[in-house]
C-alpha positions, -999 to +999 in steps of 0.1 A: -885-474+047-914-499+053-919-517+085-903-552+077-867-531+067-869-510+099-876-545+114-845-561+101-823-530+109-835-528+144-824-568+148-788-560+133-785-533+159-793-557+189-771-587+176-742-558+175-749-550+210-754-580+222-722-591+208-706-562+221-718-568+259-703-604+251-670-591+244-669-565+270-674-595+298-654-615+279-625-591+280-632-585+316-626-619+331-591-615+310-582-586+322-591-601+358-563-629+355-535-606+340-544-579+368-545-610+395-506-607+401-487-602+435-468-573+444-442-567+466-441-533+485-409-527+500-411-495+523-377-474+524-369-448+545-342-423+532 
């Protein structure tokens, strides 16, 4: 494998990743506004 096709691989592997680490914040701030809900905790004694 010459240098400029390790070159090109290397640069496929960071676009994956940083598309990944987009997605992964991404999908946190989503998960932030379905989690964001208000629950009612009713305490009953037996």
């Amino acid at each position: 494998m010459t240098t400029t096709e390790k070159i090109a691989n290397a640069k496929k592997r960071i676009d994956e990743l940083e598309r990944l680490i987009k997605y992964w914040n991404d999908s946190e701030r989503d998960e932030a506004k379905i989690v964001n809900f208000n629950i009612n905790i009713v305490n009953k004694a037996a």
